[in-house]
C-alpha positions in Angstrom: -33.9 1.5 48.7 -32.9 -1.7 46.6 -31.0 -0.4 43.3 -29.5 -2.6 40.6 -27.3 -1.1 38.1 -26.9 -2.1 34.4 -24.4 -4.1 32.6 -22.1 -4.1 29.2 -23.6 -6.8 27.3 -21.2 -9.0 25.8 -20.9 -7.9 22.0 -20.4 -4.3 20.4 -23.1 -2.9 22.2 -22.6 -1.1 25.4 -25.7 0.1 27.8 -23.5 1.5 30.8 -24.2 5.1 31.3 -25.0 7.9 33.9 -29.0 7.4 32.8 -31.5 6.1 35.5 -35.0 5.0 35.2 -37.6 5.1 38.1 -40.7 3.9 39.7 -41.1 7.0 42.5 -44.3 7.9 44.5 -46.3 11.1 43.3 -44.8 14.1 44.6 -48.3 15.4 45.3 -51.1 13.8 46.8 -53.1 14.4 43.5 -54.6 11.3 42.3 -53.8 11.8 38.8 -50.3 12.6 39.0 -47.4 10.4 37.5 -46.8 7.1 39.6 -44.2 5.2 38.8 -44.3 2.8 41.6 -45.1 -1.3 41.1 -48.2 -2.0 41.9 -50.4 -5.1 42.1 -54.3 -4.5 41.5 -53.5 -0.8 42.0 -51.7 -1.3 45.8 -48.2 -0.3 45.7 -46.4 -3.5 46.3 -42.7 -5.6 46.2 -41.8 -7.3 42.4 -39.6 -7.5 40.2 -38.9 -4.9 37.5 -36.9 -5.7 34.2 -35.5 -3.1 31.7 -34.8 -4.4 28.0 -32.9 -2.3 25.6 -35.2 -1.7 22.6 -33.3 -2.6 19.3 -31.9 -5.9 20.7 -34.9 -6.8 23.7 -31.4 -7.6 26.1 -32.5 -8.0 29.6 -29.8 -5.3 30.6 -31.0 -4.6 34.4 -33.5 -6.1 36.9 -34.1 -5.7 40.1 -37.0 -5.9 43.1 -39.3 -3.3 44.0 -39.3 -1.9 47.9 -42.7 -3.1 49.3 -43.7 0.8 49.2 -43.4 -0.6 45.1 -40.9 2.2 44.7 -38.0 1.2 42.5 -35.1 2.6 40.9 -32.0 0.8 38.3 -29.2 3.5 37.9 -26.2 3.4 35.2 -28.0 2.9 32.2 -26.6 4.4 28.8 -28.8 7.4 27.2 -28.1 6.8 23.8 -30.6 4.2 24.3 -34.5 3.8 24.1 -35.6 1.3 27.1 -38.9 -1.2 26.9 -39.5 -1.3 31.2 -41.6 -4.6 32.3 -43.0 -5.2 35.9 -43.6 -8.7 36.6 -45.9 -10.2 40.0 -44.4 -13.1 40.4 -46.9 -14.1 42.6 -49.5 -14.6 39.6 -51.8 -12.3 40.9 -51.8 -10.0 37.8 -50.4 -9.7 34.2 -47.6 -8.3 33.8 -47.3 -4.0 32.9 -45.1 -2.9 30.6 -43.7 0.9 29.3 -42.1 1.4 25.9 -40.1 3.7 24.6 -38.5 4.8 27.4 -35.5 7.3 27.9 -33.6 7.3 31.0 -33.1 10.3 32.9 -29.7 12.2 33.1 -29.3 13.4 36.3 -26.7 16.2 35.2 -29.7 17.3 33.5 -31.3 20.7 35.4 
């Protein structure tokens, strides 16, 4: 699986953590459960996923999907709320964005 990790930004401001955000496949074969993955017209697919801290809109990770379109960008602070973007950089479709997002804590039960 590709990962990227997150950076300290140059200022006061600090987005390193243990926080990770996600795009997995369903962990059921139900339809309407949670996907995550990047997609392009609804086929899982390979792109490029940006995650912008909320306050500041600072670019702080990026990476490429797999072409399964599962993706995943680990050490992100949780003190912070996330806006996640999924660009096709092939121009095939607009891109899809997620606000408000929190990371996960994977110390968390």
């Amino acid at each position: 699986m590709i990962r990227s990790f997150a950076f300290r930004a140059s200022g006061p401001l600090v987005y390193r953590g243990q926080g990770y955000v996600a795009g997995f496949a369903p962990a059921s074969g139900d339809p309407d459960a949670p996907d995550g993955r990047f997609k392009r017209v609804n086929v899982p697919s390979h792109g490029r996923v940006c995650v912008y801290e909320r306050q500041s809109m600072l670019c702080v990770a990026q990476t490429l999907s797999n072409t399964d379109g599962t993706w995943l960008v680990e050490g992100l602070s949780l003190d912070y709320r996330y806006v996640v973007a999924g660009f096709d950089d092939k121009g095939v479709q607009n891109a899809a964005i997620q606000d408000w997002i929190a990371p996960a804590d994977p110390a968390a039960p």
